[in-house]
Each structure stands twice: as structure tokens, then as C-alpha cells.
Backbone as a printed PyTorch tensor [residue, N CA C, xyz], in Angstrom:
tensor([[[-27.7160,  33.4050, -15.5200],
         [-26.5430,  33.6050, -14.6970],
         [-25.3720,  32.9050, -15.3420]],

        [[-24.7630,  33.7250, -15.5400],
         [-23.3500,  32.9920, -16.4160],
         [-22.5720,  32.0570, -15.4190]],

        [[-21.9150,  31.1120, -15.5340],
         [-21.1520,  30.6610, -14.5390],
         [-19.4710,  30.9240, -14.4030]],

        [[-19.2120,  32.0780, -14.6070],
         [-18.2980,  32.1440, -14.5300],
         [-17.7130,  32.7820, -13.1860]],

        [[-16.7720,  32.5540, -12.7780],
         [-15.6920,  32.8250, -11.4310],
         [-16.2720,  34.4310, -11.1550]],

        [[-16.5830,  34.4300,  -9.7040],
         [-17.1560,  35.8870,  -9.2670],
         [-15.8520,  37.0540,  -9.4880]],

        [[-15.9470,  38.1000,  -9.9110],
         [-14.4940,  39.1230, -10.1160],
         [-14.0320,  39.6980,  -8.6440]],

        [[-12.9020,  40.1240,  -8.6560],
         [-12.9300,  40.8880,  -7.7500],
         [-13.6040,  41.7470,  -7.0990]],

        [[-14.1950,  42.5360,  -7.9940],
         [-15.1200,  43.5080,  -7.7320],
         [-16.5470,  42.8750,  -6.8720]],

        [[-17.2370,  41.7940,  -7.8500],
         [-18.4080,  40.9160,  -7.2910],
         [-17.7750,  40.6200,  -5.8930]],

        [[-16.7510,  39.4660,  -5.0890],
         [-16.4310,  39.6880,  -4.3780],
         [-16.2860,  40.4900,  -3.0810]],

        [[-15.8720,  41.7480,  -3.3950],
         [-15.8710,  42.2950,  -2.8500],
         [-17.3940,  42.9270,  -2.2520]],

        [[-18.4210,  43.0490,  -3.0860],
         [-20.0790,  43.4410,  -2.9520],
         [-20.4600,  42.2220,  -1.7640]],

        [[-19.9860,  40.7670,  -2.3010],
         [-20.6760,  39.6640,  -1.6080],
         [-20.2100,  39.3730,  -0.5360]],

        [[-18.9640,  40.1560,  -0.3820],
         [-18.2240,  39.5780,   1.1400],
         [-19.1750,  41.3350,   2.2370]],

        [[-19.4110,  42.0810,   1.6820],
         [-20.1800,  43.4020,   2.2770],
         [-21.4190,  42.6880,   2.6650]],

        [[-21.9130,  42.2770,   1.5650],
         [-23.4180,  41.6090,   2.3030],
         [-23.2660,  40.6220,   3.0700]],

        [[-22.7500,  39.8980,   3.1410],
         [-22.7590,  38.8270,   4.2740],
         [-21.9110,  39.5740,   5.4450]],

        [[-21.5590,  40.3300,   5.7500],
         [-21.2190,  41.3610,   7.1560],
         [-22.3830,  41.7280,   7.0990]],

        [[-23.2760,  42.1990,   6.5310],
         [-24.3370,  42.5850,   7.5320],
         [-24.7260,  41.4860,   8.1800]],

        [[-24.9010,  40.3620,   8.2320],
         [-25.5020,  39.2820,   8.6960],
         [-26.8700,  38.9200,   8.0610]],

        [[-27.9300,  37.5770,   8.3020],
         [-28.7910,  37.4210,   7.8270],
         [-29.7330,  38.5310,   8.4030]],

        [[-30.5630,  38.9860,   6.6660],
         [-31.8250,  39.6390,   6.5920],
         [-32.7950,  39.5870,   7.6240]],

        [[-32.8500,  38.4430,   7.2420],
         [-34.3850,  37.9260,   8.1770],
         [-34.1810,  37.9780,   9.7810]],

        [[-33.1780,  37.2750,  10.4910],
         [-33.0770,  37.6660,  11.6260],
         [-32.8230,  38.6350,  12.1720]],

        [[-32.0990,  39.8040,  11.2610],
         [-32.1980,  40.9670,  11.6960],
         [-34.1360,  41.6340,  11.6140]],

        [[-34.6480,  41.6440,  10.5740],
         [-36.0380,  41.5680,  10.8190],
         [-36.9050,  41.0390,  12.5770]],

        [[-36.0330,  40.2480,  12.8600],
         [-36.7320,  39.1920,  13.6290],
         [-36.4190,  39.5760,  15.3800]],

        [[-35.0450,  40.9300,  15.1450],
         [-34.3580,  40.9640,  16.5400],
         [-33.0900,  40.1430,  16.5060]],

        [[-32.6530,  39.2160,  16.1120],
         [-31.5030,  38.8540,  16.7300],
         [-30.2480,  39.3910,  15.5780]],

        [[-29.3990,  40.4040,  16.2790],
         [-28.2370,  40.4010,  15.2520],
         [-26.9660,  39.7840,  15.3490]],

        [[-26.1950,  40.1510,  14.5230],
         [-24.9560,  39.2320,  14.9150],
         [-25.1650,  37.6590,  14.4330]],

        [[-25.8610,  37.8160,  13.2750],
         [-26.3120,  36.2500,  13.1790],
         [-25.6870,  35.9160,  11.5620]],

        [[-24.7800,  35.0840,  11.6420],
         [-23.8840,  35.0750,  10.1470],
         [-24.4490,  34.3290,   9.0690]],

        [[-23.8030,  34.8810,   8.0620],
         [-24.9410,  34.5380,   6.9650],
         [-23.8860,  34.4320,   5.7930]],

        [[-24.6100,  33.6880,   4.8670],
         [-24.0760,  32.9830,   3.4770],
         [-24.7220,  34.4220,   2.3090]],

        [[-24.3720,  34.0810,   1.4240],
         [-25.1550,  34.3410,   0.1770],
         [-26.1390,  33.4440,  -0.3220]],

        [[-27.2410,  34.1930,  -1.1620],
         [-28.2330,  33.6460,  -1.8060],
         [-28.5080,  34.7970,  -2.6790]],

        [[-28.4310,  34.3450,  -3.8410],
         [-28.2530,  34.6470,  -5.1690],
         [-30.4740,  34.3630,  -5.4540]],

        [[-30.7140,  35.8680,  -5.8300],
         [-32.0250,  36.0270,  -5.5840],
         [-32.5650,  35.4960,  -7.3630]],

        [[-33.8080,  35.2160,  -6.9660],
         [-34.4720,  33.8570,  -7.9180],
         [-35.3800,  34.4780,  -9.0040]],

        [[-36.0490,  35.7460,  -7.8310],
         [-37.1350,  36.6710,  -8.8840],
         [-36.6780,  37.1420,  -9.9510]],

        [[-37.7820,  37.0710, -10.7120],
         [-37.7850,  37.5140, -12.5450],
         [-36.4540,  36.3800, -12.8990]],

        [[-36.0580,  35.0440, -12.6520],
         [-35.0970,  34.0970, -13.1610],
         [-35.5130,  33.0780, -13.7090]],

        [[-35.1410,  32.7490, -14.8930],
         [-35.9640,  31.3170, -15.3410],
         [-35.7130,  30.2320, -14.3130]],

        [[-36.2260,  29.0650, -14.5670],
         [-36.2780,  28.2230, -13.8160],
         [-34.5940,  27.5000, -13.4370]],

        [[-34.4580,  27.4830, -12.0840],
         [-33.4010,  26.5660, -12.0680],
         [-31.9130,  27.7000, -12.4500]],

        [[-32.5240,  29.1160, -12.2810],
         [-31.3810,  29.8360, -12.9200],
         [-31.8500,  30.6710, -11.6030]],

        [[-30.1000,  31.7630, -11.6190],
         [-30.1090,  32.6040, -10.0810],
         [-29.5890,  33.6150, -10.8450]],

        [[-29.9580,  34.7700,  -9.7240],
         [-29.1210,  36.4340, -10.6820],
         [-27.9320,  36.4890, -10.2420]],

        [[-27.3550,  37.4980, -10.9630],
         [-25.8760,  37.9890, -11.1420],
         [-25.6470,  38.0850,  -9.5330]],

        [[-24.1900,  38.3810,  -9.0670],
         [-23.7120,  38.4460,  -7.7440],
         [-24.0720,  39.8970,  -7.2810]],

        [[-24.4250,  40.6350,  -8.0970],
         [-24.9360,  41.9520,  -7.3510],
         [-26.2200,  41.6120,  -7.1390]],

        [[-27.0970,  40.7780,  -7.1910],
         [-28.6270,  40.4840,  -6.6640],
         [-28.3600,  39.6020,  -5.8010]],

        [[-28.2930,  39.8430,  -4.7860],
         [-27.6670,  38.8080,  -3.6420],
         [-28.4340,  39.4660,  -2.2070]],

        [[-28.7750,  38.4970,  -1.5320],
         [-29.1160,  38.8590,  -0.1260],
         [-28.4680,  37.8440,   1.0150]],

        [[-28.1920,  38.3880,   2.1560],
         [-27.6100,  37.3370,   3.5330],
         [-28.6480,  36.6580,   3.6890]],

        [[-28.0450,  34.9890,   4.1240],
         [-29.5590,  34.5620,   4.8780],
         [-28.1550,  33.4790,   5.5240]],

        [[-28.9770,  33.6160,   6.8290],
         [-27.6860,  32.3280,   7.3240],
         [-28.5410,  30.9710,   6.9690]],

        [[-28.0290,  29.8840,   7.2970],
         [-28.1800,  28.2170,   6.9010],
         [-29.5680,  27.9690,   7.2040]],

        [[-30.0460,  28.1290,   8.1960],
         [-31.5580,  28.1220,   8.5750],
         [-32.4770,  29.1100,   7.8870]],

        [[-32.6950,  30.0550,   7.5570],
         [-33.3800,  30.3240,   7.0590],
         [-32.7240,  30.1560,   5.3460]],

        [[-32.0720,  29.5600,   5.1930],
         [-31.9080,  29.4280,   3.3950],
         [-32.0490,  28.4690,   3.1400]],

        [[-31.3480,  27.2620,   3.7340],
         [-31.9780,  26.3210,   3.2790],
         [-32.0150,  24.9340,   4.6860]],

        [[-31.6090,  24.9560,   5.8710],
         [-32.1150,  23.7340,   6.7830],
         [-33.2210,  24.2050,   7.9310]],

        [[-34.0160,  25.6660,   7.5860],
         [-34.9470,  25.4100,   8.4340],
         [-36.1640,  25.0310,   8.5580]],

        [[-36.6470,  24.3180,   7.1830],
         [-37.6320,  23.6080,   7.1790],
         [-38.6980,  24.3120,   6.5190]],

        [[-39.6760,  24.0740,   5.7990],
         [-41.0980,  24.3140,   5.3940],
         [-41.3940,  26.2740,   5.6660]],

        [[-41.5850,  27.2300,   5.3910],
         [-41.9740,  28.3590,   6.2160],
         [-40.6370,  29.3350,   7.0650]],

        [[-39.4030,  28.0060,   6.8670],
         [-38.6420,  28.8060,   7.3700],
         [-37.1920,  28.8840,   6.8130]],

        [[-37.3270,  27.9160,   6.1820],
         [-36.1000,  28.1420,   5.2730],
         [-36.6530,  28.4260,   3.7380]],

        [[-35.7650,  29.2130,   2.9610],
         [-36.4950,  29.7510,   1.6840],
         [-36.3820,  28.4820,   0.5950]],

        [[-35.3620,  27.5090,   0.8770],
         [-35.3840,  26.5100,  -0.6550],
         [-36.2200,  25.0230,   0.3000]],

        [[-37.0560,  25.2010,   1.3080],
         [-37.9940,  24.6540,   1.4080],
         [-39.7510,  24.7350,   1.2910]],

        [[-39.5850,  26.1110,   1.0980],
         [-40.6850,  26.5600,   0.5400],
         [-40.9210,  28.1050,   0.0720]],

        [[-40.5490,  28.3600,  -1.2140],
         [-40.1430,  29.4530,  -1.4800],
         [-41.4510,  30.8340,  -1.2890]],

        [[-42.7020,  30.0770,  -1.4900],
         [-43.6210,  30.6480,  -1.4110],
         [-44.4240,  31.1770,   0.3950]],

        [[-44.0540,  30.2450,   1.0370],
         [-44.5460,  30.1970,   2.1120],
         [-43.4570,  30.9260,   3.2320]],

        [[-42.0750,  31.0490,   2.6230],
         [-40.8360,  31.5130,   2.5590],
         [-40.9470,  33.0040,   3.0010]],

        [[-41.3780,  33.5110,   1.4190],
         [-41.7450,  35.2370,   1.0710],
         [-43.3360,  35.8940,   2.0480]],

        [[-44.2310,  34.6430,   2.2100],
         [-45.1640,  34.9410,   2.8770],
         [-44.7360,  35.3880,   4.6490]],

        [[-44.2940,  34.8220,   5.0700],
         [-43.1840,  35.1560,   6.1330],
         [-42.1100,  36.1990,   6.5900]],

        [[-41.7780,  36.3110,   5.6670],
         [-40.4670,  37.7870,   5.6100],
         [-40.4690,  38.5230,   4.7540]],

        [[-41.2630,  38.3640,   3.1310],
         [-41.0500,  39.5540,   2.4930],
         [-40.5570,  38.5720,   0.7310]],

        [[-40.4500,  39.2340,   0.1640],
         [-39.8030,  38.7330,  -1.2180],
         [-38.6210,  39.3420,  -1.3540]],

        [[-38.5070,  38.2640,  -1.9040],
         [-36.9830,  38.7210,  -2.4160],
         [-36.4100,  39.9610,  -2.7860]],

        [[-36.9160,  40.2430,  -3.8840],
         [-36.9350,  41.7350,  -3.8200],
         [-37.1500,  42.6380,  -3.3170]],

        [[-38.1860,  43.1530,  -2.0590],
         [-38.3090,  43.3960,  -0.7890],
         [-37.0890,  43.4250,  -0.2030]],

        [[-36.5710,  42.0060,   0.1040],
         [-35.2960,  41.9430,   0.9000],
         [-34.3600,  42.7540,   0.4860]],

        [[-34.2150,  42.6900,  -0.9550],
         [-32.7930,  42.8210,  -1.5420],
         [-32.7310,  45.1510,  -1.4350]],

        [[-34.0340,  45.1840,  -1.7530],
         [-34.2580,  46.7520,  -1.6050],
         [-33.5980,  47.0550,  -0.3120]],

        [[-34.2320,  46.2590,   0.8910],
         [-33.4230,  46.4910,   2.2640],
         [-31.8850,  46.7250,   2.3650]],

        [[-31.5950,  45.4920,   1.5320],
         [-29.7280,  45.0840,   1.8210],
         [-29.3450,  46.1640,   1.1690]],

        [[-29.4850,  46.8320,  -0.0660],
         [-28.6720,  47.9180,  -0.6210],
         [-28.8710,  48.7900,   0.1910]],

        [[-30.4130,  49.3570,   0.6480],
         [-30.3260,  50.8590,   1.9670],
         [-29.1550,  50.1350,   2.5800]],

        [[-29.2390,  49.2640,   3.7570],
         [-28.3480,  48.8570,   4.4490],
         [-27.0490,  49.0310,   3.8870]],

        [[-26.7200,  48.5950,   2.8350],
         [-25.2250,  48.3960,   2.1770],
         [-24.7830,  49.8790,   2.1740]],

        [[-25.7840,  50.9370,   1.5160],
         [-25.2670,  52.3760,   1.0510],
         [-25.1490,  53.0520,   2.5930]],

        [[-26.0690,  52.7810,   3.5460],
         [-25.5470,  53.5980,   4.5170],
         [-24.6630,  53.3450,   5.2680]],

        [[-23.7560,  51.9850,   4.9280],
         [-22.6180,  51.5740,   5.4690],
         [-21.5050,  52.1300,   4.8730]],

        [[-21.7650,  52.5190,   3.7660],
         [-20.7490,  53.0860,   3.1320],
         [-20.4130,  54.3380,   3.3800]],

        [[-21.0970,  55.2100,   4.4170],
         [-20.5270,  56.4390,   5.0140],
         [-20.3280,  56.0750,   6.4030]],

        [[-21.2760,  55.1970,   6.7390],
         [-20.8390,  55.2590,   8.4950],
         [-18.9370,  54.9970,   9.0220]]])
């Protein structure tokens, strides 16, 4: 992941995904539930995150203060066992993203 300043364009993708709200609680029933970015980990070397188009919503609790099983940077494994992998997720957010783009 390069570190350089997200473009306009990136921007614009990452401010779309976080209107949908977090993934997981939509999974879960509750919508309307606001959400950050998280820059997805699969196929990333260690300690490294993908580009801003591999991105999924997760609000604060489930990304990173809800603990063991429920937040993903407390246990990434036990995380995906729970809701899905990352990639999983991220397949979701684009359906989601593309059929927003006609509604």
C-alpha cells in the first residue's frame, strides 16, 4: 500500500462505502449504523493494507473496540469466523455499491 494522499477519485469510492454503513451490522439487522473505513488485509504482507478501492465499512466496535470475536483488529481470525472474510465482505460492499449506483 503506497502511502500516499487518497485522490479524489479514491475519496470519492470511500466516502460511498461508509454511507452504506457498517457490513456486519447490517448482516446482523441493525441499519443506520455508521461506519469508518477498513482497508482489507487479505492476500497483504504483514503489517501492510490494500489500496482504497479494497475497503469495507465497519463502525468502531466491530473494527477495532469490540473486543476478542467482535472487533476484527482484536482477533482477526475469530473475527472472519463470525461474519465472513474479508473478502466475502468486500464481494458484498461492491453488489451493494453497484446497485446503488442506479437506485
Amino acid at each position: 500500500m503506497s502511502k500516499k494522499r487518497a485522490t479524489k477519485a479514491e475519496r470519492k469510492h470511500m466516502d460511498r462505502v461508509t454511507a452504506l454503513g457498517c457490513i456486519v451490522c447490517t448482516q446482523l439487522g441493525y441499519s443506520d449504523s455508521p461506519a469508518g473505513i477498513h482497508h482489507i488485509r487479505a492476500g497483504q504482507g504483514t503489517g501492510q493494507r490494500a489500496d482504497h478501492y479494497h475497503t469495507i465499512p465497519l463502525c468502531p466496535i466491530h473494527h477495532q473496540t469490540g473486543g476478542y470475536g467482535v472487533a476484527y483488529h482484536a482477533g482477526p481470525q475469530v473475527w472472519e469466523n463470525n461474519f465472513g472474510t474479508e473478502s466475502e465482505l468486500l464481494v458484498q460492499v461492491m453488489y451493494e455499491l453497484e446497485g446503488k449506483k442506479y437506485a
